[in-house]
BAKOLKE-412304 format. One record per residue: x, y negated, z negated of N, C-alpha, C in turn; residue in one letter; residue number from 1. Coordinates in pm, whole numbers, always signed. Example, Ala and Ser with C-alpha at 12.3 -4.5 7.8 and 13.67 -1.06 7.14 Angstrom:
BAKOLKE-412304
{{+1319; +569; -780}; {+1230; +450; -780}; {+1320; +330; -780}; A; 1} {{+1285; +225; -708}; {+1367; +106; -714}; {+1290; -3; -787}; S; 2} 
This chain:
BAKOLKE-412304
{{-207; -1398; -749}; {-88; -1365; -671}; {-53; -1218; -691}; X; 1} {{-21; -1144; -610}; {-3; -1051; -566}; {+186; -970; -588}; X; 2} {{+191; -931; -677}; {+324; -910; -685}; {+367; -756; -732}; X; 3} {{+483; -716; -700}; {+533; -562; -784}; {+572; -524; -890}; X; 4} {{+386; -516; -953}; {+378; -522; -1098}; {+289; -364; -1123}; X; 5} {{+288; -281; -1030}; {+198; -178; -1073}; {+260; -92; -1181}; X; 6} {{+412; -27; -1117}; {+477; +61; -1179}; {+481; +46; -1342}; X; 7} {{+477; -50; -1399}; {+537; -112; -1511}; {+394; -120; -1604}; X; 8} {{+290; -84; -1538}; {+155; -29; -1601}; {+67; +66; -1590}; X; 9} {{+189; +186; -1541}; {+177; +365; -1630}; {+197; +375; -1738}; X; 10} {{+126; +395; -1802}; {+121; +428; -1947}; {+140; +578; -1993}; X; 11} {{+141; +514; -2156}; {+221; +674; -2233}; {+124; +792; -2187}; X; 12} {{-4; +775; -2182}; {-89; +890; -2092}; {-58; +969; -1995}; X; 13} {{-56; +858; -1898}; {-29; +915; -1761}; {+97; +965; -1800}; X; 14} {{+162; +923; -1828}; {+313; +997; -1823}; {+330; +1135; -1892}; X; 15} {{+258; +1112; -1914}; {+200; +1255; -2072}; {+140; +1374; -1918}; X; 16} {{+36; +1337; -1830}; {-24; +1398; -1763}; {+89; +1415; -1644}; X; 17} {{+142; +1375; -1606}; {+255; +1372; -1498}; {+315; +1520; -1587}; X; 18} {{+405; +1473; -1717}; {+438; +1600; -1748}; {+385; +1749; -1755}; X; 19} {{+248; +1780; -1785}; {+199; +1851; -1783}; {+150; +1890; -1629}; X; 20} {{+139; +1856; -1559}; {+93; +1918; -1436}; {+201; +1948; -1357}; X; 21} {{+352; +1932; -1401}; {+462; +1962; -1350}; {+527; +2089; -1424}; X; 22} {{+513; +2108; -1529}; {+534; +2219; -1586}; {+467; +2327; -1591}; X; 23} {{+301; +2289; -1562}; {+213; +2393; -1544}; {+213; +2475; -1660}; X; 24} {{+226; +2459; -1754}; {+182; +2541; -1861}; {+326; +2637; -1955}; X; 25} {{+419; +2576; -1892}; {+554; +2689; -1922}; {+601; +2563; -2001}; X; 26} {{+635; +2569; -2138}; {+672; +2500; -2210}; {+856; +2477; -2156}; X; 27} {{+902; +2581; -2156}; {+1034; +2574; -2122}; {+1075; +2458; -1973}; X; 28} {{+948; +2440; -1901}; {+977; +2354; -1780}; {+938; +2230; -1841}; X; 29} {{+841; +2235; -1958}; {+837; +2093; -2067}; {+921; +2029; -2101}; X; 30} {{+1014; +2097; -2173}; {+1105; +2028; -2235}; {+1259; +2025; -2170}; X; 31} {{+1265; +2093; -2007}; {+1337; +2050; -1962}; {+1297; +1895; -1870}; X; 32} {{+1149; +1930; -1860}; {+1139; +1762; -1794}; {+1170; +1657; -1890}; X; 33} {{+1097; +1678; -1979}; {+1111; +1570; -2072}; {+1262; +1522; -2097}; X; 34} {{+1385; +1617; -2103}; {+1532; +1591; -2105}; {+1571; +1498; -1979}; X; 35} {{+1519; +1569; -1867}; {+1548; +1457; -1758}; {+1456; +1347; -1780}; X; 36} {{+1339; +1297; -1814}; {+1320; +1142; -1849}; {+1450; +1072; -1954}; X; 37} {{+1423; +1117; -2062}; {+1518; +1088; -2142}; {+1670; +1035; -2107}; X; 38} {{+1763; +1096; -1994}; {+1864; +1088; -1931}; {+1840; +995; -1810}; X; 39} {{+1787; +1035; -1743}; {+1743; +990; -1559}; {+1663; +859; -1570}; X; 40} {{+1515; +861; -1692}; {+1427; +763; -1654}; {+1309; +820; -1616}; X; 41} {{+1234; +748; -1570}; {+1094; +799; -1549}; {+1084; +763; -1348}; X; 42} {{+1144; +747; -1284}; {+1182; +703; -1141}; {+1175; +852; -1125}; X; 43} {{+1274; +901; -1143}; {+1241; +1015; -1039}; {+1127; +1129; -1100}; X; 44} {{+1104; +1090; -1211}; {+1003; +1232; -1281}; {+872; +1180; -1118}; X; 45} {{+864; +1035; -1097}; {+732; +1010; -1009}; {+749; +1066; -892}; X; 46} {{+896; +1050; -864}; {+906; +1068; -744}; {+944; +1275; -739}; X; 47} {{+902; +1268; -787}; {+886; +1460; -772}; {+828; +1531; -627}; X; 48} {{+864; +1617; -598}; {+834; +1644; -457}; {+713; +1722; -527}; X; 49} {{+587; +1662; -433}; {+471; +1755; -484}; {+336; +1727; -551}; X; 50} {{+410; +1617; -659}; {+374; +1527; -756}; {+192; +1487; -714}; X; 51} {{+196; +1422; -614}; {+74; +1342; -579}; {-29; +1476; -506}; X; 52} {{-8; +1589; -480}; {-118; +1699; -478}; {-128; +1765; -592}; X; 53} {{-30; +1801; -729}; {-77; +1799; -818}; {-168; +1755; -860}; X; 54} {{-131; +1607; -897}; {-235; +1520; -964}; {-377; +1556; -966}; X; 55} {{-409; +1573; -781}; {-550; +1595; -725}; {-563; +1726; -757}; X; 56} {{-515; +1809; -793}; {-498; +1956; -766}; {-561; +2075; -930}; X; 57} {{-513; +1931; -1007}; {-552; +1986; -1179}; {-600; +1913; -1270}; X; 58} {{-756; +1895; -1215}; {-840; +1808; -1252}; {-810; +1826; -1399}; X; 59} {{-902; +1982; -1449}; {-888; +1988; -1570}; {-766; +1972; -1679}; X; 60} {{-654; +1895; -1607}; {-587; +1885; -1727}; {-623; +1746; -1751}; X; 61} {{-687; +1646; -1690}; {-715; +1489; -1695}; {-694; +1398; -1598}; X; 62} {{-794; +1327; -1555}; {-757; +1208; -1458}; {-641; +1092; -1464}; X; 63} {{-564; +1117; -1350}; {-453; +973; -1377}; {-527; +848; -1361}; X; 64} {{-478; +769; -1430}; {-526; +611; -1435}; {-495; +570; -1268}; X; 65} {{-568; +498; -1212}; {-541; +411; -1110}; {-424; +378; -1053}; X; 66} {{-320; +324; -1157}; {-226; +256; -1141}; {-133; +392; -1113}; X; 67} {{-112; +467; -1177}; {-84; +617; -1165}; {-38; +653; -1046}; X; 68} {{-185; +698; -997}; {-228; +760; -822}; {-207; +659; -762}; X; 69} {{-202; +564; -768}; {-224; +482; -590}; {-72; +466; -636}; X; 70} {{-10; +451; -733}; {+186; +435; -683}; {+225; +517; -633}; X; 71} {{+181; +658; -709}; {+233; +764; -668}; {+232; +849; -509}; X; 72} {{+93; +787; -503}; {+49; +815; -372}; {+114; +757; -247}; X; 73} {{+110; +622; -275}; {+216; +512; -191}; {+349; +551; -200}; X; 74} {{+430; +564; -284}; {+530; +575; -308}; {+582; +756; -182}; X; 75} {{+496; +851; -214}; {+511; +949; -158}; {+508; +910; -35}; X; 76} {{+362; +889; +47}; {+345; +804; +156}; {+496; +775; +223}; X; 77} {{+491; +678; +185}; {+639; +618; +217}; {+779; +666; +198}; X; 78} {{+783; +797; +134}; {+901; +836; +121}; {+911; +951; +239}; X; 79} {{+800; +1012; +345}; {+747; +1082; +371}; {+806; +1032; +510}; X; 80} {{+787; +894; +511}; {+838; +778; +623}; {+980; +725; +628}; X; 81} {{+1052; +808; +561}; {+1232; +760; +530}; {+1211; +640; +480}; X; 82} {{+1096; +617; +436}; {+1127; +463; +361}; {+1179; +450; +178}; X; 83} {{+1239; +440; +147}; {+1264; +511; -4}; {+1301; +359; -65}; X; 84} {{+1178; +280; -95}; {+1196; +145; -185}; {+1099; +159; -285}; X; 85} {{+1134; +152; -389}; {+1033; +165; -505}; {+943; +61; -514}; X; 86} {{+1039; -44; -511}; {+946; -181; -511}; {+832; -204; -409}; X; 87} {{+894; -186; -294}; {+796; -153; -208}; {+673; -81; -196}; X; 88} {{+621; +5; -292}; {+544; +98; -295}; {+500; +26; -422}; X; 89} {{+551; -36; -486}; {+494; -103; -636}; {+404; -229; -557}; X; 90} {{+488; -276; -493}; {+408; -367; -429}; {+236; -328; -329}; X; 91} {{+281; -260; -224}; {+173; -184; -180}; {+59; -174; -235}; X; 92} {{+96; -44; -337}; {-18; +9; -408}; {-78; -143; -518}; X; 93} {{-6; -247; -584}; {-103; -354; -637}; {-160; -379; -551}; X; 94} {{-126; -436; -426}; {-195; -498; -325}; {-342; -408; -298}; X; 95} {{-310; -221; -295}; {-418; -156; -266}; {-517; -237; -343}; X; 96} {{-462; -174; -521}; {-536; -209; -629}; {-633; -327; -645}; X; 97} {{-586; -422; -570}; {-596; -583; -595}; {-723; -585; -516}; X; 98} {{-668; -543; -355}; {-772; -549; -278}; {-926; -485; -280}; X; 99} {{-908; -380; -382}; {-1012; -287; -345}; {-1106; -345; -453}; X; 100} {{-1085; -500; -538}; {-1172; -536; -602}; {-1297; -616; -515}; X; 101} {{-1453; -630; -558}; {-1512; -681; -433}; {-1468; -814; -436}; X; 102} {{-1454; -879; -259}; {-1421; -976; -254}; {-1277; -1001; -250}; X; 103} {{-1217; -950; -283}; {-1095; -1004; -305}; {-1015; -1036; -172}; X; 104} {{-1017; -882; -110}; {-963; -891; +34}; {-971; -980; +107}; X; 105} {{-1064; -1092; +63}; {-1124; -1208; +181}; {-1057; -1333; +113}; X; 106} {{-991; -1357; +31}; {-922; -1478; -37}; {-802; -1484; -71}; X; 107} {{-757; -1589; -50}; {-593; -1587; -71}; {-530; -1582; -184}; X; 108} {{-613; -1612; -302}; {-598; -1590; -433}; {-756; -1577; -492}; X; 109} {{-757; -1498; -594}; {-838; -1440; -732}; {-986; -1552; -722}; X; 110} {{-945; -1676; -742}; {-1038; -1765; -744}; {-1079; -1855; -682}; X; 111} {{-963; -1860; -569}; {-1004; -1961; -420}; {-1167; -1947; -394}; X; 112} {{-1206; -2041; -366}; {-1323; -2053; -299}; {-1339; -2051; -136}; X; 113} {{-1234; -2042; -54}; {-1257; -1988; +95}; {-1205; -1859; +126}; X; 114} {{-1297; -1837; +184}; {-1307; -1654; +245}; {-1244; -1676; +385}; X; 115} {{-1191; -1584; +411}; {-1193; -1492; +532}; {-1179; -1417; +606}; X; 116} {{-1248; -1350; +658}; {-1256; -1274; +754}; {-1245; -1190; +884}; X; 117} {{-1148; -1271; +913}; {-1100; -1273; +1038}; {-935; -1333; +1050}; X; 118} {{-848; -1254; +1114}; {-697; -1324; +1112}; {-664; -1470; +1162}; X; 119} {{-767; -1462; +1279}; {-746; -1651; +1331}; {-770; -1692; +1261}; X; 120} {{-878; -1708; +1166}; {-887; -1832; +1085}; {-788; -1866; +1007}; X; 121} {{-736; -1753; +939}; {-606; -1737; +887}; {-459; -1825; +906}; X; 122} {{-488; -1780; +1046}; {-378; -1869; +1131}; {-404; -1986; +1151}; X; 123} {{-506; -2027; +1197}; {-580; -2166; +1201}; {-566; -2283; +1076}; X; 124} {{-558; -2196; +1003}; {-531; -2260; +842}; {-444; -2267; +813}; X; 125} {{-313; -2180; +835}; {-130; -2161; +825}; {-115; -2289; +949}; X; 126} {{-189; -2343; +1018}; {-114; -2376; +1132}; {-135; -2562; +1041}; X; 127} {{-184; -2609; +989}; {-246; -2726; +915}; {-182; -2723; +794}; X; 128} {{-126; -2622; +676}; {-148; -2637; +580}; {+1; -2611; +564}; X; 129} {{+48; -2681; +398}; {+195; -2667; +388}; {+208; -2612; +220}; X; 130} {{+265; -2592; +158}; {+325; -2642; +60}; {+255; -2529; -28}; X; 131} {{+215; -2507; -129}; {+190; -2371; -208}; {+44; -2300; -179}; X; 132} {{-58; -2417; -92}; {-116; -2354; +15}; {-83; -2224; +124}; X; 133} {{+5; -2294; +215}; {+43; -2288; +327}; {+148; -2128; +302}; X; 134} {{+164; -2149; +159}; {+216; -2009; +153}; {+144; -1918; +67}; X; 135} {{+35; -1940; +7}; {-33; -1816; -12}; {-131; -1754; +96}; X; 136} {{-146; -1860; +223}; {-200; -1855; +346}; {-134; -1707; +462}; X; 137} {{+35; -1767; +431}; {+108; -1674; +499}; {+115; -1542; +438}; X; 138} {{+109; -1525; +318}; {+91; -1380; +275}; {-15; -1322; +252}; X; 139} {{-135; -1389; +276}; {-260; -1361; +266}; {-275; -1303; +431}; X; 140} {{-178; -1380; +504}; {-187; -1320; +657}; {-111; -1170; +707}; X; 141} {{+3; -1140; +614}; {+10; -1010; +621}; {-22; -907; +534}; X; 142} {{-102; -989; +412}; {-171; -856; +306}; {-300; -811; +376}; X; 143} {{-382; -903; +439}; {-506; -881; +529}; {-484; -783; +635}; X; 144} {{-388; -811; +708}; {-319; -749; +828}; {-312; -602; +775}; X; 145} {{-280; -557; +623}; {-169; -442; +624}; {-300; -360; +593}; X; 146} {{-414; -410; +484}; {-532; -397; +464}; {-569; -344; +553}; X; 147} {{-601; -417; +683}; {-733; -369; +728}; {-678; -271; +818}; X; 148} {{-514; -279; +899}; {-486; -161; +965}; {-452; -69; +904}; X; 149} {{-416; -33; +760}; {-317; +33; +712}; {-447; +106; +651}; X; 150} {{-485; +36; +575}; {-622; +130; +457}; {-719; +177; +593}; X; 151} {{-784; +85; +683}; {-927; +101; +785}; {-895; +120; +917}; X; 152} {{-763; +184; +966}; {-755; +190; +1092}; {-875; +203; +1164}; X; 153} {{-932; +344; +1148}; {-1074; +352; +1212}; {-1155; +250; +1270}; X; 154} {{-1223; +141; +1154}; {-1268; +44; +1168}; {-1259; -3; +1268}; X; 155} {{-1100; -59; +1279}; {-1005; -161; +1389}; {-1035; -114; +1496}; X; 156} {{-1022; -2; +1521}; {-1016; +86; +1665}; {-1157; +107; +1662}; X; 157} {{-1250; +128; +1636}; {-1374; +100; +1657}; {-1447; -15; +1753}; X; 158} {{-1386; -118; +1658}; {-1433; -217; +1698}; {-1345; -321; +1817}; X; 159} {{-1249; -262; +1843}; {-1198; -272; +1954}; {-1260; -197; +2098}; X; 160} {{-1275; -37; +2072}; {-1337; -31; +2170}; {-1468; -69; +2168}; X; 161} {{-1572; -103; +2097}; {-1705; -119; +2117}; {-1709; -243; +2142}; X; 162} {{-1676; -339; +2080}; {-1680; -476; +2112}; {-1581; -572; +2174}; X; 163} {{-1496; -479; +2175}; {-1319; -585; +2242}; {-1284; -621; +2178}; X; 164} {{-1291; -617; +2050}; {-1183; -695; +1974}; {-1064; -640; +1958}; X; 165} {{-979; -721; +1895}; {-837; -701; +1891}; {-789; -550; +1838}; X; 166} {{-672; -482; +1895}; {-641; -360; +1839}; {-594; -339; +1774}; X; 167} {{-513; -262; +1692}; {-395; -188; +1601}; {-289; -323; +1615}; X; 168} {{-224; -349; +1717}; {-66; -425; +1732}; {-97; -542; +1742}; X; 169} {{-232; -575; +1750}; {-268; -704; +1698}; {-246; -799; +1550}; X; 170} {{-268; -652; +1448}; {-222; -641; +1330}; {-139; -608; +1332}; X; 171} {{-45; -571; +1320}; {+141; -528; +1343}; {+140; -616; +1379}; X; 172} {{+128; -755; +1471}; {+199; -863; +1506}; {+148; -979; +1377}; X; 173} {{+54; -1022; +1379}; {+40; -1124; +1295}; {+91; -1057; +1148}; X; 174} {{+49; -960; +1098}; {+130; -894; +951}; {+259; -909; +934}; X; 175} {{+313; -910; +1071}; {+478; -891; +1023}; {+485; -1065; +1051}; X; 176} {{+444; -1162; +1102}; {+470; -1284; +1128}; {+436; -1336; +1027}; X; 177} {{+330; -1281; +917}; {+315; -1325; +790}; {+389; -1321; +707}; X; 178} {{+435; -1215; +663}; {+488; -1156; +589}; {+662; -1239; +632}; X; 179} {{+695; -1261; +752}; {+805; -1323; +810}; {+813; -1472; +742}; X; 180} {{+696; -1529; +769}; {+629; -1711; +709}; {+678; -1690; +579}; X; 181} {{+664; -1592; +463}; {+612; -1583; +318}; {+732; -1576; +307}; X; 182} {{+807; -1440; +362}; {+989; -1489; +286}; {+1057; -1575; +307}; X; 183} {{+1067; -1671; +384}; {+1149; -1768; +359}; {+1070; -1924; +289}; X; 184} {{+985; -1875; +232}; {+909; -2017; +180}; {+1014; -2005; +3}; X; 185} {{+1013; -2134; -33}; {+1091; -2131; -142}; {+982; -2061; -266}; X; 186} {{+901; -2081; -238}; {+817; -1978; -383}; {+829; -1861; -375}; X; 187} {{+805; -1809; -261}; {+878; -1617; -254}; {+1035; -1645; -308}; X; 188} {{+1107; -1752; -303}; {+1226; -1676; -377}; {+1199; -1734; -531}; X; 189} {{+1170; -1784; -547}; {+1093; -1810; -701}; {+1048; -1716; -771}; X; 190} {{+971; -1602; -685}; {+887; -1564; -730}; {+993; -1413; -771}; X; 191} {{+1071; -1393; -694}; {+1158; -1325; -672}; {+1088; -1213; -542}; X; 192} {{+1027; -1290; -458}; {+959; -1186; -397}; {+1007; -1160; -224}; X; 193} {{+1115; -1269; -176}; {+1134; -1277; -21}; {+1228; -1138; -15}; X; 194} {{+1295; -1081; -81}; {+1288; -932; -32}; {+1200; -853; +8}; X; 195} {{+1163; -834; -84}; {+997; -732; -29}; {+908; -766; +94}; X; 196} {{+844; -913; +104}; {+807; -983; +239}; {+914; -945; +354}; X; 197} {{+1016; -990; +343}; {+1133; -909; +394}; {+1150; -827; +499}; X; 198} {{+1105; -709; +377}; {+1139; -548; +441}; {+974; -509; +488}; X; 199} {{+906; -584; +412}; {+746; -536; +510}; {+763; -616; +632}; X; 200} {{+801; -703; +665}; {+828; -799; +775}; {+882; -704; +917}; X; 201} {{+975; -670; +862}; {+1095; -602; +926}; {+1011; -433; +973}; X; 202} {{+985; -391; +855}; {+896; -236; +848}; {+732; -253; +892}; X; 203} {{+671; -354; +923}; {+586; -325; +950}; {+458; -205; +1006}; X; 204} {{+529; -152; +1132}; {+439; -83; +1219}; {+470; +45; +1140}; X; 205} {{+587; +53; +1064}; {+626; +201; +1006}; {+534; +222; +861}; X; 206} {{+529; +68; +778}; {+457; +85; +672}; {+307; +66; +690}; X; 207} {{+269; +40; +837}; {+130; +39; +836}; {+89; +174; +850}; X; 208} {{+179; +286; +938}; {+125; +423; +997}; {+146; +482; +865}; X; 209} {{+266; +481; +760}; {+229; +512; +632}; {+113; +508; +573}; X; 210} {{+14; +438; +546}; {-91; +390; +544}; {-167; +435; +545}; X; 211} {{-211; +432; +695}; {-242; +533; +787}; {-273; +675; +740}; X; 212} {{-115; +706; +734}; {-210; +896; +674}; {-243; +865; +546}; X; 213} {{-260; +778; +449}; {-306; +787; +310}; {-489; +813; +411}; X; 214} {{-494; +714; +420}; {-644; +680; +472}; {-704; +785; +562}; X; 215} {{-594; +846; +672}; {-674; +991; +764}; {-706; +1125; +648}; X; 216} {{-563; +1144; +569}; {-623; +1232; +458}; {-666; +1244; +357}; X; 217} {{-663; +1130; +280}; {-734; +1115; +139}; {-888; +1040; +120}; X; 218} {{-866; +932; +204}; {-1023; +836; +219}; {-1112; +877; +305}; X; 219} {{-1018; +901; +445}; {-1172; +913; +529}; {-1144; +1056; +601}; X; 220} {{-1131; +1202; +525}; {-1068; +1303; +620}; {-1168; +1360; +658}; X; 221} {{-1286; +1327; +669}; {-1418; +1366; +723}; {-1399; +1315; +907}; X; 222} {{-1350; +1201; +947}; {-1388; +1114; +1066}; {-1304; +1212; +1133}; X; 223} {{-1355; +1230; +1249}; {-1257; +1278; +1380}; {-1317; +1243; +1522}; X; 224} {{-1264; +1160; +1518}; {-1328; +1089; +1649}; {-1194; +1072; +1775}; X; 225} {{-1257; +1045; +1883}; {-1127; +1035; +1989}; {-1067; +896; +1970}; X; 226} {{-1127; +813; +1919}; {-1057; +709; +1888}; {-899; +703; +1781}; X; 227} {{-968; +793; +1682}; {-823; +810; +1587}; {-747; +914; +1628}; X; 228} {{-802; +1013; +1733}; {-668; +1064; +1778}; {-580; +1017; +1871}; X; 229} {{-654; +903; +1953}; {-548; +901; +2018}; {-465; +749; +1889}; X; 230} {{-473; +679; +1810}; {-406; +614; +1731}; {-283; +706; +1708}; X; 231} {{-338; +808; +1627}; {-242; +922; +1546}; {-148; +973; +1655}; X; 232} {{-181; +979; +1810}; {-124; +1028; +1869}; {-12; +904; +1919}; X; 233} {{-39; +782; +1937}; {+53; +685; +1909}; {+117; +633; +1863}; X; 234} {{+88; +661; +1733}; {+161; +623; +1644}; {+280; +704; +1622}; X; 235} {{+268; +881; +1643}; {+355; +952; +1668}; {+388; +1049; +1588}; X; 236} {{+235; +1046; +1502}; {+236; +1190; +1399}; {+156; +1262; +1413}; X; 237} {{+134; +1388; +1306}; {+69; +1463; +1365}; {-75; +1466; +1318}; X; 238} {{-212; +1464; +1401}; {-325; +1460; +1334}; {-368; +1513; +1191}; X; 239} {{-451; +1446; +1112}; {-483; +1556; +1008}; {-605; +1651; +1042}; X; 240} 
C-alpha cells in the first residue's frame, strides 16, 4: 500500500547535504540555516526556492538519497503549480518511488499476483469486486492513471496517434474517478488517506501536467516531437 511516507525518510545525510548546497560554502549562511531548522523545522529548509537545481547542480558535494530528490523535486513541481500540499507531494513522489520498482506499476499491491496493463481491465475488475479488493483496485486505478500520464506522457500520445488508442483525458478521467472510488471507501479513512485521494481527485489534470514538466525536463529532455508540443501546448505551459 501506497501511502505519504516518503518525507519522514530523509535522513541525517541528506539533510546534512541540503545544508551545504544552500550555503555554498559561506559558513555564516551555515549557521544561519541551521538556526532556521532549529526554530521553523525542516519544511521549509525543503521547500527553498532553488533547492531541487542545486541538488543536480553540485554533484561534488554528494548525491541525495532517492527519497531526497524525488520529494523535493515533486514537491517543487507542484508548488510551481499553486499547489502547496506537502502531503501531497509525499504522497506522489512514494508512489514515483514505489512505481519505478520492476513490476510494480502493473499490481495493485507489492505481492498480488494479477498484473495489469491496461486501465479497462482495471475497471473491469472495480466493476465485480468489493471490499478491500475493490479498493486497492480503485487506487490502483488512479496511481496507474497518474503514472503513465504524468511520468510517460510521450508514450500515451504516441500511441494514440499511431495506433488509436486512448489519449491524455482518457487518463485525467478514469485517474480522477479512481482516486474519487478510493476516498470514500472506509479504509482510505482508516488509513487516514481520503484527503489526499481527495485533492488528487479534485486536482487531477493540474497534478498530472505537474508531472508532466518533471518528465519533459528531467527524464526525457532529449524528445521533441510534434506530438509533445502540441500536449505542452494544451496543457498550457510553456515547452521545454
Amino acid at each position: 500500500m501506497i501511502l505519504a511516507n516518503l518525507r519522514p525518510r530523509i535522513g541525517a545525510s541528506d539533510l546534512d547535504l541540503v545544508i551545504r548546497v544552500l550555503a555554498d560554502g559561506d559558513d555564516a549562511a551555515r549557521r544561519r540555516i541551521e538556526r532556521e531548522i532549529a526554530t521553523e523545522g525542516v519544511d521549509r529548509l525543503l521547500d527553498r526556492e532553488g533547492l531541487p537545481e542545486r541538488l543536480r547542480s553540485h554533484p561534488e558535494l554528494g548525491s541525495p538519497s532517492a527519497h531526497l530528490f524525488i520529494y523535493v523535486t515533486v514537491r517543487h513541481a507542484l508548488l510551481a503549480a499553486d499547489i502547496d500540499d506537502a502531503t501531497l507531494s509525499d504522497y506522489l513522489g512514494a508512489l514515483i518511488l514505489e512505481f519505478g520498482k520492476r513490476g510494480r506499476a502493473f499490481r495493485i499491491a507489492e505481492h498480488d499476483d494479477a498484473s495489469y496493463r491496461y486501465l479497462v481491465d482495471i475497471v473491469d475488475d472495480l466493476s465485480v469486486e468489493s471490499g478491500r479488493r475493490g479498493f486497492l483496485l480503485s487506487v490502483h486505478l488512479g496511481n496507474f492513471s497518474l503514472w503513465l500520464a504524468g511520468i510517460f506522457p510521450d508514450h500515451v500520445t504516441a500511441r494514440n496517434e499511431r495506433r488509436g488508442a486512448p489519449g491524455i483525458g482518457y487518463y485525467d478521467e478514469l485517474g480522477a474517478r479512481g482516486f474519487s472510488l478510493a476516498a470514500e471507501h472506509r479504509l482510505a479513512r482508516q488509513l487516514e488517506m481520503s484527503g489526499t485521494y481527495r485533492t488528487v481527485a479534485d486536482s487531477f489534470h493540474r497534478i498530472r501536467v505537474a508531472l508532466n514538466h518533471i518528465s519533459d525536463r528531467l527524464l526525457f529532455p532529449s524528445i521533441h516531437t510534434p506530438g509533445r508540443l502540441l500536449r505542452q501546448v494544451a496543457d498550457g505551459f510553456t515547452p521545454a
